[in-house]
C-alpha positions as CSV (number, residue, x, y, z in Angstrom):
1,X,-18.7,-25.9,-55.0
2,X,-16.9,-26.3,-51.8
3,X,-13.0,-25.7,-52.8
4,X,-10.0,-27.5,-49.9
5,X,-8.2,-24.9,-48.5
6,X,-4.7,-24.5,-49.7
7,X,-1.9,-26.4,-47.1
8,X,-0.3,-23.5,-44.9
9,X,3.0,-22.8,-46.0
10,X,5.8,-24.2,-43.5
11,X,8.5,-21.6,-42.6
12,X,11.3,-24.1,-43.3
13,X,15.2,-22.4,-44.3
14,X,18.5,-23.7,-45.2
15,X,21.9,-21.7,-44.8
16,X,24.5,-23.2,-47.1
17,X,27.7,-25.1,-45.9
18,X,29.9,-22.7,-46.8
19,X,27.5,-19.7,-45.2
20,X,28.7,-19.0,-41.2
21,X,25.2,-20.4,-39.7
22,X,25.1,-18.6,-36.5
23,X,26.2,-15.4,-38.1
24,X,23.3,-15.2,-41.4
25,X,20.9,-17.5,-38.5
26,X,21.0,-14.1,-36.7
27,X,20.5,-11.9,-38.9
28,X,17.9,-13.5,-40.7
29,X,16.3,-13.4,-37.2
30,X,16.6,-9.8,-36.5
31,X,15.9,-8.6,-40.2
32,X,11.9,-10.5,-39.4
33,X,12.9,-13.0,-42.4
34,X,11.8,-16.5,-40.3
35,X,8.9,-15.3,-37.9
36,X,6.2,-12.9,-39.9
37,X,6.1,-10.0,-37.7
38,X,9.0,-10.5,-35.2
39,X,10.3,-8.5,-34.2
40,X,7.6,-6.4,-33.9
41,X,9.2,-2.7,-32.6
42,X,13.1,-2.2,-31.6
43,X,12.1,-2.5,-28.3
44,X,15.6,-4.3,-26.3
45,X,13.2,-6.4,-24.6
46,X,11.7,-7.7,-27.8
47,X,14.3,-10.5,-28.3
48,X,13.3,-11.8,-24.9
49,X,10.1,-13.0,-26.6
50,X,11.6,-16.2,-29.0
51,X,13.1,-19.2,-28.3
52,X,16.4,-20.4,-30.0
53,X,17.0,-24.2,-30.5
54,X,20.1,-25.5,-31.1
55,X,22.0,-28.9,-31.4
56,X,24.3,-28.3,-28.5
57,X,25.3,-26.6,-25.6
58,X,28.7,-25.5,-27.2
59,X,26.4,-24.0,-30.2
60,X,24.4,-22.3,-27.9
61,X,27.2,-20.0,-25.7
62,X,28.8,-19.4,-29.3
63,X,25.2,-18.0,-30.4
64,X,25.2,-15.5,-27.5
65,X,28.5,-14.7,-28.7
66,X,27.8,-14.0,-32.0
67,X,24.8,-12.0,-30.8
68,X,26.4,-9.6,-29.0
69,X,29.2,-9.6,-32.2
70,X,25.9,-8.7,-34.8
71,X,24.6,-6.2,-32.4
72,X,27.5,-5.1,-31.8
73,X,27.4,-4.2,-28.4
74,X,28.6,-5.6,-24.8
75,X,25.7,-6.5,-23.6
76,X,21.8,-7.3,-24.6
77,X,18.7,-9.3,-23.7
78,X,18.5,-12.8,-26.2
79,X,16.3,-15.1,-26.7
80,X,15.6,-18.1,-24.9
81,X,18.8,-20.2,-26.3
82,X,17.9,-24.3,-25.5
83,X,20.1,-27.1,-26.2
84,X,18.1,-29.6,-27.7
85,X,17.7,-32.7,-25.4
86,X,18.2,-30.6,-22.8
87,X,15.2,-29.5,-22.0
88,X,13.8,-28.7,-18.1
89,X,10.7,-30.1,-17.1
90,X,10.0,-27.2,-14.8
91,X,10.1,-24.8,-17.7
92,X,8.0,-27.2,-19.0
93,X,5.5,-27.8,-16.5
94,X,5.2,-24.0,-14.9
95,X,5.0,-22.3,-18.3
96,X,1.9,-20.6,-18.8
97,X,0.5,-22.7,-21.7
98,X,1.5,-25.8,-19.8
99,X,-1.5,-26.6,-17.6
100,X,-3.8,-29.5,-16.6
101,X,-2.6,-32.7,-18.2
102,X,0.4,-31.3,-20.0
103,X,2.0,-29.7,-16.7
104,X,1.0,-32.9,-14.3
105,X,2.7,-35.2,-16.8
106,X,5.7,-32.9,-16.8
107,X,5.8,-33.3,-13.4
108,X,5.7,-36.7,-13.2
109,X,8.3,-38.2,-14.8
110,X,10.7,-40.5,-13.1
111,X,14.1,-39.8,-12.0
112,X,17.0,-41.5,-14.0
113,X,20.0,-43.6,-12.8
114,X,23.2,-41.8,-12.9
115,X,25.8,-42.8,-15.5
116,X,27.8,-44.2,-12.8
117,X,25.1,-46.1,-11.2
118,X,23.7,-47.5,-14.1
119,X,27.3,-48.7,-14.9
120,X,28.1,-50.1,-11.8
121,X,24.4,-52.2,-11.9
122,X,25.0,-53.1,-15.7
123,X,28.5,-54.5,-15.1
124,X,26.8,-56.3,-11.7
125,X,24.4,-58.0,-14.2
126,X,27.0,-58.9,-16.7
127,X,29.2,-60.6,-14.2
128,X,25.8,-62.8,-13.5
129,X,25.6,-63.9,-16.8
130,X,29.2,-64.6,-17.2
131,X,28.9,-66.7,-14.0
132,X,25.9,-68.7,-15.9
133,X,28.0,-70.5,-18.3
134,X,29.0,-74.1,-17.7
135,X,32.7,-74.6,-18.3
136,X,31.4,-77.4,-21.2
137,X,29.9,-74.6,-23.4
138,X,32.7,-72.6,-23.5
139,X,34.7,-69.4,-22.0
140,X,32.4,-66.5,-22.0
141,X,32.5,-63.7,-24.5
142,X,34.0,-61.4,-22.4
143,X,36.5,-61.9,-19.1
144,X,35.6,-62.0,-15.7
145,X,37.4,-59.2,-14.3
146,X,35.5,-56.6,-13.1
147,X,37.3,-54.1,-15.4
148,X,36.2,-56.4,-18.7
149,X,32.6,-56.1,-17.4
150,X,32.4,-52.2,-16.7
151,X,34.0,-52.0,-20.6
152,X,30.9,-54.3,-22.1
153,X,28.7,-52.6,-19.6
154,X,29.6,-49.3,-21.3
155,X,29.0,-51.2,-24.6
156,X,25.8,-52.1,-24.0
157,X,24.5,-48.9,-22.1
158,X,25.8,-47.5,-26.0
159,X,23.6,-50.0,-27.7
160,X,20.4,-49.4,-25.5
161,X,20.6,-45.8,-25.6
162,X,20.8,-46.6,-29.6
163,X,17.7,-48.8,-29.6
164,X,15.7,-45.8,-27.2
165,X,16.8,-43.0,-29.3
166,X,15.8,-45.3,-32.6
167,X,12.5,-46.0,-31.1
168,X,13.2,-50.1,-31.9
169,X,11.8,-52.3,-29.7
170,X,13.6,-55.3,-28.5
171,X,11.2,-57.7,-29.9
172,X,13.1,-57.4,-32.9
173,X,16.1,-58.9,-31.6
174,X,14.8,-62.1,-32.5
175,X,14.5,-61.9,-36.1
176,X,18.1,-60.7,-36.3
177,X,19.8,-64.1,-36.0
178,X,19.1,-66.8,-38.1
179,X,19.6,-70.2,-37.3
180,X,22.3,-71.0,-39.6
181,X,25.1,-68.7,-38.4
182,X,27.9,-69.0,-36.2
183,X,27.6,-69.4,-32.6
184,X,28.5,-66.4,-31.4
185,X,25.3,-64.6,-33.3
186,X,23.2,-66.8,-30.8
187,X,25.7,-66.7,-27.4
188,X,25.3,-62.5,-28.3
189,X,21.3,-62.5,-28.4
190,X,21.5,-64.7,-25.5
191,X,23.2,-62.4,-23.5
192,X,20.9,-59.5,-24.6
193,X,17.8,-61.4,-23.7
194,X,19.6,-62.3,-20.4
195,X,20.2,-58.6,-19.4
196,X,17.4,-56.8,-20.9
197,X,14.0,-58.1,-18.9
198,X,16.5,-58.1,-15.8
199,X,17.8,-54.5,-16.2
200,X,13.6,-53.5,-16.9
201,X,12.9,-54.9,-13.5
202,X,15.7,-53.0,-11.5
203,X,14.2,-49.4,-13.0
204,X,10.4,-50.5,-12.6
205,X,11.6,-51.6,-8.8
206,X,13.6,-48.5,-8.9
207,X,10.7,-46.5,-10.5
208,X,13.2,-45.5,-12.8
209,X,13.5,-44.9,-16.7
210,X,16.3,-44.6,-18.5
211,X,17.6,-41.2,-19.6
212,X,17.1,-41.6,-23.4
213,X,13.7,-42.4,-22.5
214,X,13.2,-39.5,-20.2
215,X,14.9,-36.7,-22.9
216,X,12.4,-38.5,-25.5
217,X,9.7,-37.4,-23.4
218,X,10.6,-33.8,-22.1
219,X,10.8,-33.5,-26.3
220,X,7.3,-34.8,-26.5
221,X,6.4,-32.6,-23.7
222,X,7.4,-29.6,-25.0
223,X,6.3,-30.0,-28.6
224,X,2.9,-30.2,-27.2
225,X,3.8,-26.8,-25.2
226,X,4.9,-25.0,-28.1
227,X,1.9,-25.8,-30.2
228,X,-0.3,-24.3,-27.4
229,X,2.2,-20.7,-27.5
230,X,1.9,-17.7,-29.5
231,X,5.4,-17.1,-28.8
232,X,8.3,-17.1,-31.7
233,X,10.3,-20.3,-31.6
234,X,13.2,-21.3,-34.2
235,X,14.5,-24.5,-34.1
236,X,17.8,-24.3,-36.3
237,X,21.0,-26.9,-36.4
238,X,19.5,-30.0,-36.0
239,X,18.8,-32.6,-39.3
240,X,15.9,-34.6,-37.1
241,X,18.4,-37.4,-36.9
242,X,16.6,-38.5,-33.5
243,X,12.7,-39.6,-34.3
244,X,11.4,-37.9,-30.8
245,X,13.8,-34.4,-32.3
246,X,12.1,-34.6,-35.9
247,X,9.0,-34.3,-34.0
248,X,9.3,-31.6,-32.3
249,X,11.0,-29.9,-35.6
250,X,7.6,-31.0,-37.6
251,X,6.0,-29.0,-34.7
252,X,7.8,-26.1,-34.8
253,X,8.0,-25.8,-38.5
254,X,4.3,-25.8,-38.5
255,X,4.0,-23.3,-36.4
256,X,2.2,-19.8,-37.5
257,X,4.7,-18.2,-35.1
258,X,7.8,-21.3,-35.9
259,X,10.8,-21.5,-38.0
260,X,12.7,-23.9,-39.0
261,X,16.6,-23.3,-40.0
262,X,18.4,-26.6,-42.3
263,X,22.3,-26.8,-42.3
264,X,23.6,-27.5,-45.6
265,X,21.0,-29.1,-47.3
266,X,22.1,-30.3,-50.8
267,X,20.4,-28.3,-53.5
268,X,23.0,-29.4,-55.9
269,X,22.3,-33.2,-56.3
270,X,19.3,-33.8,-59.2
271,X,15.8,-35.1,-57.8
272,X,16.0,-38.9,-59.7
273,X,19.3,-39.1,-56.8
274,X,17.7,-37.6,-54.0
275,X,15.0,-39.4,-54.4
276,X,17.1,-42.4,-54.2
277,X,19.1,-41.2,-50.6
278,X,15.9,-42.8,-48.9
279,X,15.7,-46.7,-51.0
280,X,14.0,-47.5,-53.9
281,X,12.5,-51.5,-53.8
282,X,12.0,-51.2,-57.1
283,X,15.8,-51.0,-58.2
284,X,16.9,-53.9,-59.8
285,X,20.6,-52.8,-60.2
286,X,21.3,-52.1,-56.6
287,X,20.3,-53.5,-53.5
288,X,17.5,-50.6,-53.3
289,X,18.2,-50.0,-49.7
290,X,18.0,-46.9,-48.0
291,X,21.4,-44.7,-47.6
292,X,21.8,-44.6,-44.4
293,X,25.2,-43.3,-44.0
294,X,24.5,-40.7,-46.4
295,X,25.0,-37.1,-45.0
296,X,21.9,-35.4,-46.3
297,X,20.1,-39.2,-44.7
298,X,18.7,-37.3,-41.9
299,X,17.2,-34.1,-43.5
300,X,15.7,-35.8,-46.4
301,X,13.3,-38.1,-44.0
302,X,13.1,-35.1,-42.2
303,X,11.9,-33.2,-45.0
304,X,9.7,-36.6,-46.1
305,X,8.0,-36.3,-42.9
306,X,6.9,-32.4,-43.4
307,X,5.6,-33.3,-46.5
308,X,7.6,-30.5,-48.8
309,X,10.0,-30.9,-51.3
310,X,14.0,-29.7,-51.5
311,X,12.3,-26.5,-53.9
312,X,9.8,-25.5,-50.6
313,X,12.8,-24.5,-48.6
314,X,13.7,-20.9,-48.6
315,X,17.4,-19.8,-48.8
316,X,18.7,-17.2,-46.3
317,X,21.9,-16.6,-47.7
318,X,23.9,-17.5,-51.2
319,X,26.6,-20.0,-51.4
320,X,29.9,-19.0,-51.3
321,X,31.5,-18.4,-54.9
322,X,33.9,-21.5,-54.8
323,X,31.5,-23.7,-55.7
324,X,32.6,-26.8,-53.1
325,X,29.1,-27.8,-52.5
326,X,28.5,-28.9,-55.9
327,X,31.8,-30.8,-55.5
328,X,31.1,-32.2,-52.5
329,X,27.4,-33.6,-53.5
330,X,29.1,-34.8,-56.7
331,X,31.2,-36.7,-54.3
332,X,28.5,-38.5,-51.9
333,X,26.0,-39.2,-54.6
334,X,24.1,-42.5,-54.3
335,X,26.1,-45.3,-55.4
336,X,23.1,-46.1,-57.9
337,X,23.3,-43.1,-60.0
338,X,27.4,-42.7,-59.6
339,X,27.0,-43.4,-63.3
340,X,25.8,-40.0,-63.8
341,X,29.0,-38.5,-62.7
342,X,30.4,-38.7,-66.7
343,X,27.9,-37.0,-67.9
344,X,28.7,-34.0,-65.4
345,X,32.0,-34.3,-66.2
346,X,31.4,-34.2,-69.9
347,X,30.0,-30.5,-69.0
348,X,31.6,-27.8,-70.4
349,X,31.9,-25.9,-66.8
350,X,32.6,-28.7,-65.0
351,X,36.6,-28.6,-64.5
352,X,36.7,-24.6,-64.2
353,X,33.9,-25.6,-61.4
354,X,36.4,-28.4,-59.6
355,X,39.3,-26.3,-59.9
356,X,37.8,-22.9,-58.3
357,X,36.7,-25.4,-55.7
358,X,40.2,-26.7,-55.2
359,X,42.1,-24.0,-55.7
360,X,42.7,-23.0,-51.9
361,X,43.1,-26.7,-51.1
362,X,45.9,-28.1,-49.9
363,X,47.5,-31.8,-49.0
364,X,50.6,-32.4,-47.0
365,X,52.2,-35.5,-46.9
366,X,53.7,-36.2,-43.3
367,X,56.3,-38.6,-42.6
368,X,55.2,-39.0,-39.1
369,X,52.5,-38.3,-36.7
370,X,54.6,-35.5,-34.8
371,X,55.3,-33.9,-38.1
372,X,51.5,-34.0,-38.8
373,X,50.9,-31.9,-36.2
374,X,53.1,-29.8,-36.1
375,X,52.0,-28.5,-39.5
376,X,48.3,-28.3,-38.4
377,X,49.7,-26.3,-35.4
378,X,51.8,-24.1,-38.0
379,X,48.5,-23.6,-39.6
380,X,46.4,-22.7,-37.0
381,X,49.3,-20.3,-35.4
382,X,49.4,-18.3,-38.8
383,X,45.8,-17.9,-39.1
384,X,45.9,-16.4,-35.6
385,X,48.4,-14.2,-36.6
386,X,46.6,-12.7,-39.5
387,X,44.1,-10.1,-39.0
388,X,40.3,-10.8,-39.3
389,X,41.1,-14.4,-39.9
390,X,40.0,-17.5,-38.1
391,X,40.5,-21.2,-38.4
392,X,39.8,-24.5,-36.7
393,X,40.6,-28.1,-36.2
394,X,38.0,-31.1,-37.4
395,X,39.6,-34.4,-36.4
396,X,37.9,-37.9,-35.0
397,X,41.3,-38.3,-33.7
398,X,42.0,-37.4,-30.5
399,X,45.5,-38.1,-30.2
400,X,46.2,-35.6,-33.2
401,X,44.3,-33.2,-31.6
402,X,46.2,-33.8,-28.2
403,X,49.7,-32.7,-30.3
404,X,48.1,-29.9,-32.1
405,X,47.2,-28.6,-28.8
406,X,50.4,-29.4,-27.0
407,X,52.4,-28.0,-30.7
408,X,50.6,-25.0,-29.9
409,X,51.2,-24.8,-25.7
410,X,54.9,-24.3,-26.5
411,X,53.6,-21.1,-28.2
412,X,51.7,-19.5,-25.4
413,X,48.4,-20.1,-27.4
414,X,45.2,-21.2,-25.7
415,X,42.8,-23.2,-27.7
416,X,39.5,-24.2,-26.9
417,X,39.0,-27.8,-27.8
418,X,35.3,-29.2,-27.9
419,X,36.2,-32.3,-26.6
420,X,37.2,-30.7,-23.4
421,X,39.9,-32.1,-21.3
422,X,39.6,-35.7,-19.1
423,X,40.4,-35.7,-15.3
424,X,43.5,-37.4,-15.4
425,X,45.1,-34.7,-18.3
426,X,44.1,-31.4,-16.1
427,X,46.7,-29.9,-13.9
428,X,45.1,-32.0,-10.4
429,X,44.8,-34.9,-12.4
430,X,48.3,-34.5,-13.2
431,X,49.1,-34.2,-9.6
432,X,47.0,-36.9,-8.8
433,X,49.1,-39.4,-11.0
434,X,52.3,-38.2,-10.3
435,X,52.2,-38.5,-6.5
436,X,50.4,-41.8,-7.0
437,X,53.7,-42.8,-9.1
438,X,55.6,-41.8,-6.6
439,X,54.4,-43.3,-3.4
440,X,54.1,-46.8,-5.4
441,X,57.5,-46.3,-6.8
442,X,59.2,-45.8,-3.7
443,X,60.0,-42.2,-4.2
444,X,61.8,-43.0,-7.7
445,X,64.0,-40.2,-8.7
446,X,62.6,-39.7,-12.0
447,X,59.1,-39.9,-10.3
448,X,60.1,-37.6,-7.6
449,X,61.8,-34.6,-9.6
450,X,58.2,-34.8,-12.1
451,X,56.1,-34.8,-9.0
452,X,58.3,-31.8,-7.3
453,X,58.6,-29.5,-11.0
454,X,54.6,-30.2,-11.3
């Protein structure tokens, strides 16, 4: 009797929410726990050999940080460190296991329109369609001033990018407006089919493709390097959001020589509700539709598309005693099974549980915006004051973050904001404006003594 051959098992981790990731990442790397057999010897040059994914570029130059912080020296040879989506084709093409077909298709990619140039053409286009429409049907959705069309050409670079990076093609604009809504629906796929076949024929005339298209295929491209390497490669970070990223963390993960590191993947919530994070058509209570705004969205197709379950991921470190995670999938738990949340409640552990999780919480209550952040900068200012202690800023709002950074100039304290810093806030951008204001303002005094104390 002939007996199948067991599936290889997928070297696939998760670091807890409330572990540091690039911290237990690393030295889950140097201890040999993701790659069997790496590294090999002590050798310094042995690092050299893997290659480090990671979301971002800002994740990446705090990994070499926290490198040289674990090894505790001031200076070592790393890994490979590789933002994902920014890959090079030349690595690509000239790396040894890229040859033949693999390296000419590297190579032959088309160049991309610059974000300014593919503004300035979009905006073109736009203020073609706007010209279209007869005065009987109607002002036009947007304005015709060239500044209202650069804003909707911004918009709809946003939305293409979306469709590319979805992988939906446009033929399924057309079943997204029925017939018996407003106007506008049909004005708005108008305009789409206006500008799309249009903007298609300045790139093919162009030889152009867009750049969402072109990262989709360096990903491709270098998933199908990787699998022909013996090399160690972690990929760790990224949930898969992206369909062209998820394959190239499918890749990797089942890899002989690949690993593949999970932030935060909810171990808390019961199977019956994960399950339920990707739809279920056959829930009559509920719409049944998938939850796509749900935070663990991402990981659990991700995870649907290795073909393992939530129990086949290894742990690399233990969740912090304060127990937040459990609070926190109690608290994004599918809106079909919220019912579920008195039973855990009627647990006998359950409010010792929430309070350890609360108990170094705390709310304030501002009166104002200014006061707001001020406190955040009180915050922040005493944490840098304590020994051993760090802290940091998570806000959608930039304007908060503009007065926690300012708060904090008046103290001498330098913070690095992620965000970074837009032309017309840095010190020639400053300039800039203020001897713009000037010279239109007729050398205003106000004007003048800001221009002269800049």
């Amino acid at each position: 009797m002939i007996h199948a051959m067991p599936a290889a098992k997928l070297n696939v981790f998760n670091i807890p929410a409330s572990a540091p990731f690039l911290p237990v990442l690393i030295d889950a790397l140097r201890a040999g726990k993701l790659v069997t057999g790496f590294p090999a010897t002590h050798d310094p040059l042995e690092l050299a050999r893997a290659t480090l994914y990671l979301p971002t570029r800002r994740a990446c130059r705090l990994a070499r940080e926290v490198f040289l912080d674990q090894l505790k020296t001031d200076a070592a040879i790393l890994p490979r460190i590789v933002a994902l989506g920014d890959l090079d084709e030349d690595e690509i093409a000239f790396a040894e296991a890229a040859t033949g077909e693999l390296a000419e298709a590297a190579l032959a990619l088309p160049e991309t329109f610059s974000t300014l140039e593919r503004r300035l053409t979009l905006a073109e286009l736009i203020s073609k369609w706007a010209a279209t429409i007869a005065p009987e049907q109607g002002a036009p959705l947007i304005a015709n001033p060239p500044e209202a069309a650069m804003a909707l050409a911004d918009t709809l670079a946003r939305l293409m990018d979306d469709m590319i990076t979805r992988q939906v093609p446009w033929d399924n604009l057309d079943k997204l407006v029925p017939e018996d809504l407003d106007e506008y629906w049909k004005q708005s796929l108008d305009f789409l089919k206006f500008m799309h076949p249009r903007w298609r024929a300045i790139l093919a005339e162009q030889n152009a493709i867009e750049q969402a298209e072109r990262r989709d295929k360096l990903i491709e491209a270098e998933a199908k390097r990787l699998a022909g390497s013996d090399a160690p490669v972690i990929a760790a970070g990224s949930t898969g959001s992206m369909p062209a990223t998820a394959k190239l963390l499918a890749t990797i993960a089942k890899l002989p020589h690949g690993a593949l590191v999970l932030p935060g993947l909810d171990m808390d919530l019961d199977d019956a509700s994960w399950a339920l994070i990707a739809g279920n058509t056959d829930d009559k209570s509920h719409d049944g539709a998938p939850a796509a705004g749900h935070a663990q969205f991402a990981m659990h197709a991700l995870l649907d598309q290795l073909r393992i379950k939530r129990s086949d991921v290894e742990q690399l470190a233990s969740p912090r005693p304060h127990g937040r995670e459990l609070l926190v999938s109690e608290a994004l738990r599918p809106a079909a099974t919220t019912e579920r949340w008195q039973a855990r409640a009627g647990k006998k552990d359950f409010d010792t549980v929430v309070a350890k999780a609360l108990a170094s919480l705390a709310i304030i209550e501002a009166a104002n915006a200014e006061e707001e952040a001020l406190a955040i900068a009180v915050a922040l200012r005493e944490a840098i004051e304590t020994p051993g202690k760090t802290a940091a800023l998570v806000t959608p709002d930039r304007a908060l973050a503009r007065r926690v950074v300012a708060a904090l100039a008046r103290w001498q304290v330098a913070v690095d904001d992620s965000a970074g810093v837009a032309l017309p806030g840095t010190n020639a951008g400053v300039f800039a404006r203020l001897a713009a204001d000037a010279a239109l303002g007729g050398l205003e005094p106000v004007a003048l003594l800001a221009l002269l104390k800049h």
